[in-house]
C-alpha positions as CSV (number, residue, x, y, z in Angstrom):
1,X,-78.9,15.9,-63.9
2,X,-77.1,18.4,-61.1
3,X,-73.6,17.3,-61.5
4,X,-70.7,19.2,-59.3
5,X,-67.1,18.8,-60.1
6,X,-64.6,19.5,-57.1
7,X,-61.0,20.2,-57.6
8,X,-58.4,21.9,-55.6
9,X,-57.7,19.1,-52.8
10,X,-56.2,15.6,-52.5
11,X,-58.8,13.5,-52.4
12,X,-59.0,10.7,-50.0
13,X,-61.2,7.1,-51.2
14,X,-60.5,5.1,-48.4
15,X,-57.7,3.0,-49.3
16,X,-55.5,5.8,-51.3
17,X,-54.9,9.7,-51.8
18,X,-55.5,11.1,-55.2
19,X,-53.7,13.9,-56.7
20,X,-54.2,16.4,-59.2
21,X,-57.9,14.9,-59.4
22,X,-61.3,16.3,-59.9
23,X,-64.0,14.5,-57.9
24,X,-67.4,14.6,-59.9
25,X,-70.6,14.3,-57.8
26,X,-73.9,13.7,-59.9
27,X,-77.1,14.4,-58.1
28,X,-76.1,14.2,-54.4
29,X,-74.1,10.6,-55.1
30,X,-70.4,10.5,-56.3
31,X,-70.0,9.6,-59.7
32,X,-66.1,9.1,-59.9
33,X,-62.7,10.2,-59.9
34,X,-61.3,12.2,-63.0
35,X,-58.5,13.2,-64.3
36,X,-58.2,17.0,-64.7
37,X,-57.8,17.1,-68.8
38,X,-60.9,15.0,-68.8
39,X,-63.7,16.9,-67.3
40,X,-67.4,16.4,-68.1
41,X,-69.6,20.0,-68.1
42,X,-71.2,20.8,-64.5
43,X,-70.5,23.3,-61.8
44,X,-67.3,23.7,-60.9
45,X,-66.0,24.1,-57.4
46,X,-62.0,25.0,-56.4
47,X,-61.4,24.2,-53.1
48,X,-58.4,25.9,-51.3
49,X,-56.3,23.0,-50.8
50,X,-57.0,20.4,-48.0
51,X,-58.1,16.8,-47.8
52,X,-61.3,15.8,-49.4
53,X,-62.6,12.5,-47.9
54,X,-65.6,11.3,-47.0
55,X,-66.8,11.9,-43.5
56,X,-66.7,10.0,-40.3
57,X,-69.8,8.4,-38.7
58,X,-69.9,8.2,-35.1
59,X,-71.8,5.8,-33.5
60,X,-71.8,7.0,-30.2
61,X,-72.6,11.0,-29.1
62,X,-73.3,11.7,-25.6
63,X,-73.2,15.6,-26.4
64,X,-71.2,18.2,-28.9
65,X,-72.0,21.8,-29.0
66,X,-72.2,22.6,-25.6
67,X,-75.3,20.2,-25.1
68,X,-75.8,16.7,-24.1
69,X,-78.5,15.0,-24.9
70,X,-79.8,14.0,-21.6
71,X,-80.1,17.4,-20.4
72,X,-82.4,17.8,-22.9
73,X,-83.6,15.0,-25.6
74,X,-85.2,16.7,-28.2
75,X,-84.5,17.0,-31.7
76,X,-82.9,20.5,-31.4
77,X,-80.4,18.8,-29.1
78,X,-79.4,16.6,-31.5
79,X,-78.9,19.0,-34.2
80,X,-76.9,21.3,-32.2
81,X,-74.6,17.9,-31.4
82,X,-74.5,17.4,-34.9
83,X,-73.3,20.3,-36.0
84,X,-70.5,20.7,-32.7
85,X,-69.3,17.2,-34.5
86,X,-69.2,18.2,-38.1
87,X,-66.4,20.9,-37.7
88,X,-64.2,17.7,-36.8
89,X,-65.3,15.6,-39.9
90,X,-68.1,13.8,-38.1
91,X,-71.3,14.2,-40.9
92,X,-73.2,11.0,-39.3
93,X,-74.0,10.2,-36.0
94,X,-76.6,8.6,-33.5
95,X,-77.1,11.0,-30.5
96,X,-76.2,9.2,-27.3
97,X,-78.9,8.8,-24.4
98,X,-77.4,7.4,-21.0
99,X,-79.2,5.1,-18.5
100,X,-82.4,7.9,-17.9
101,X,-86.0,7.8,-16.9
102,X,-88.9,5.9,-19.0
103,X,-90.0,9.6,-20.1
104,X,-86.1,10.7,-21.0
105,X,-86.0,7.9,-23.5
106,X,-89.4,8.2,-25.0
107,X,-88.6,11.7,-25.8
108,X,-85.5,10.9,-27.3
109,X,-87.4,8.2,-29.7
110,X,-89.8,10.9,-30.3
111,X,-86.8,13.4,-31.4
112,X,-85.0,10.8,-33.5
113,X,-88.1,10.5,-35.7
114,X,-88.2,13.9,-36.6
115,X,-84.6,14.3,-37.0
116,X,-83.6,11.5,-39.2
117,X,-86.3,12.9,-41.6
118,X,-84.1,15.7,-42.1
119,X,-80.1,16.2,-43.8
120,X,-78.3,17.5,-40.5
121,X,-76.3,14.8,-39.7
122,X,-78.4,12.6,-37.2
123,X,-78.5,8.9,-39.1
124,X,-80.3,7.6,-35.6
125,X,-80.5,7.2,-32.1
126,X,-77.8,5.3,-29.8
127,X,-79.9,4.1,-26.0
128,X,-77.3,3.2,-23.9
129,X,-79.4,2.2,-21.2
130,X,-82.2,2.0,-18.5
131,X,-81.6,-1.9,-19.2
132,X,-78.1,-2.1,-18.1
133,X,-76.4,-4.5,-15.2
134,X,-75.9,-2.5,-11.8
135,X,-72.9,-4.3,-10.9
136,X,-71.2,-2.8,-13.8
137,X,-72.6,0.8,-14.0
138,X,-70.1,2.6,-14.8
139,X,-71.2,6.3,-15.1
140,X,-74.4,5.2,-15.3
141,X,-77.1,6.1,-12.0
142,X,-77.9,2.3,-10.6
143,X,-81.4,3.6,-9.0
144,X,-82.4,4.4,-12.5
145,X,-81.6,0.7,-14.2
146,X,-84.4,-1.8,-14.2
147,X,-85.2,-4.7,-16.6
148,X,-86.8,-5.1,-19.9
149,X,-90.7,-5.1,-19.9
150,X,-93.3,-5.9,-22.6
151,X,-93.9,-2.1,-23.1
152,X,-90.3,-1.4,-23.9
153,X,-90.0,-4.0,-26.6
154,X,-92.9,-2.5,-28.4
155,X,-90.9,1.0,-28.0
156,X,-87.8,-0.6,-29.1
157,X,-89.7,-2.3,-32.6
158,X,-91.7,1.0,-33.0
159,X,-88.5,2.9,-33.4
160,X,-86.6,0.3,-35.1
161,X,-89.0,0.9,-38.1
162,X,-88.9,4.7,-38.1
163,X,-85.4,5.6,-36.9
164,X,-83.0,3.0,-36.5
165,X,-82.0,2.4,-33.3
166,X,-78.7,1.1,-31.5
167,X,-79.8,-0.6,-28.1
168,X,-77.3,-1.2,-25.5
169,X,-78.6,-4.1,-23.4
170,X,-77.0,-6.7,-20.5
171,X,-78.4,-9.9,-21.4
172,X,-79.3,-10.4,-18.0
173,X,-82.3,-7.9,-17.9
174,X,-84.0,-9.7,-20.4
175,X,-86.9,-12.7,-20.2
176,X,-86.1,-15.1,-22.8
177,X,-89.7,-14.1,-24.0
178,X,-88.8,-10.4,-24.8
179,X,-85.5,-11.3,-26.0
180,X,-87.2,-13.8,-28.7
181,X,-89.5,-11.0,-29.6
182,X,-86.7,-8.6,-30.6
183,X,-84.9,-11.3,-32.5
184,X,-88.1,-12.1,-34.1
185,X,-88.9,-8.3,-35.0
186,X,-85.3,-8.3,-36.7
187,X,-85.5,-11.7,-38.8
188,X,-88.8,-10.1,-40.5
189,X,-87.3,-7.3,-41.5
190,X,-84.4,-8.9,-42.8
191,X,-86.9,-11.5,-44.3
192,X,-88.9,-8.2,-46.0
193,X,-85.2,-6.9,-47.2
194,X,-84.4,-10.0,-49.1
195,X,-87.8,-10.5,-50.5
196,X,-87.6,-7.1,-52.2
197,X,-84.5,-7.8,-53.3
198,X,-85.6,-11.1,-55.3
199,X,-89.0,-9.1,-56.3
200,X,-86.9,-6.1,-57.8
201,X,-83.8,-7.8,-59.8
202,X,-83.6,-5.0,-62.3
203,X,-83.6,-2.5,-59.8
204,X,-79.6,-1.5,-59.1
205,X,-80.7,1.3,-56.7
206,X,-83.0,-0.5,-54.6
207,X,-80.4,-3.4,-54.5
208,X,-77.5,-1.6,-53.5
209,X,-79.9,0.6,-50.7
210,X,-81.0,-2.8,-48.9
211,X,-77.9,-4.2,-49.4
212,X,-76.4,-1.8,-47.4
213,X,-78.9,-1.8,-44.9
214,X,-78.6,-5.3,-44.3
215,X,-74.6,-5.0,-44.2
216,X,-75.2,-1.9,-41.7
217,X,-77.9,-2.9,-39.5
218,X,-79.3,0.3,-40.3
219,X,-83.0,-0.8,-39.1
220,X,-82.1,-1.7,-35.7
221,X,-78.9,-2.9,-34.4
222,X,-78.7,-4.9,-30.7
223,X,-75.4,-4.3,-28.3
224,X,-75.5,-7.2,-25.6
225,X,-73.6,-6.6,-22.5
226,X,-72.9,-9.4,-19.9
């Protein structure tokens, strides 16, 4: 077991600031909260003063590091966002793509899959848009909003299942058709959640990781706008 012990800082839970505390971290995960006189053996690491506190995760990027991720969707873009956010206490964050063409947003679900599959920071992908109202546009271009259509729901499941995705919809571009065929893309997977956690009841891990998917929405969460 990889255990590191970090001292040196307040540390932050939450709720409360701890002081003159050591905060143990066991293979990647946080094991807890010690007092100083009652260290266990590991690595030890003094920080020079400071907060320690776990980071902030921003669900909505449009661009960080000089780059926004409509000039250029690829998974590059997103790590160079990532990393203009993490210098503020951002560590997770979906990359923001605006109301864009049918090939802007395919190449930003193409990017997402590769960069979820790495530790830099990107935890998804936030489309804010084509499938917006007109009427309330906002920053968004008009001439580039259009309704749903069969092919974009497949997109939308395909990257729910490798990415997680946050869509940002108005109600009114849907057909009650498509909108039942999201719905009923998210009620399996939900469904397939709680069945493995009935099938694996010994299993704390695998509990705790799909309970906190379900509690998250981290396969796919929906935005409706009027």
């Amino acid at each position: 077991m990889s255990r590191k012990i970090f001292t040196g800082a307040r540390i932050f839970d939450g709720e409360r600031f701890h002081d003159e505390r050591a905060l143990i971290v066991s293979d990647g995960r946080i094991e807890t909260i010690a007092a100083l006189n009652d260290l266990p053996e590991g690595e030890r690491i003094v920080l020079d003063g400071g907060i320690l506190s776990a980071g902030f995760i921003d669900a909505q990027v449009n661009g960080g590091g000089g780059r926004m991720l409509n000039d250029e969707p690829s998974a590059g873009s997103m790590y160079i966002i990532a990393d203009g956010h993490r210098r503020y206490g951002t560590t997770a964050l979906l990359p923001t793509l605006i109301t864009d063409t049918a090939d802007a947003t395919k190449a930003a679900i193409e990017a997402a899959k590769d960069a979820v599959k790495t530790n830099r920071g990107v935890a998804g992908l936030h489309l804010e848009g084509p499938h917006l109202a007109p009427a309330r546009k906002g920053a968004h271009l008009a001439s580039l909003m259009r309704p749903v259509e069969d092919s974009d729901i497949k997109a939308f499941i395909v990257a729910r299942e490798a990415i997680g995705t946050l869509l940002a919809l108005a109600a009114r571009t849907f057909t009650a058709l498509a909108l039942l065929c999201l719905l009923l893309a998210a009620l399996r997977k939900l469904l397939t959640l709680c069945r493995n956690l009935l099938l694996h009841p010994d299993n704390t891990r695998r509990r705790r990781r799909h309970r906190s998917e379900v509690r998250t929405g981290r396969q796919g969460i929906g935005r409706l706008h009027q």
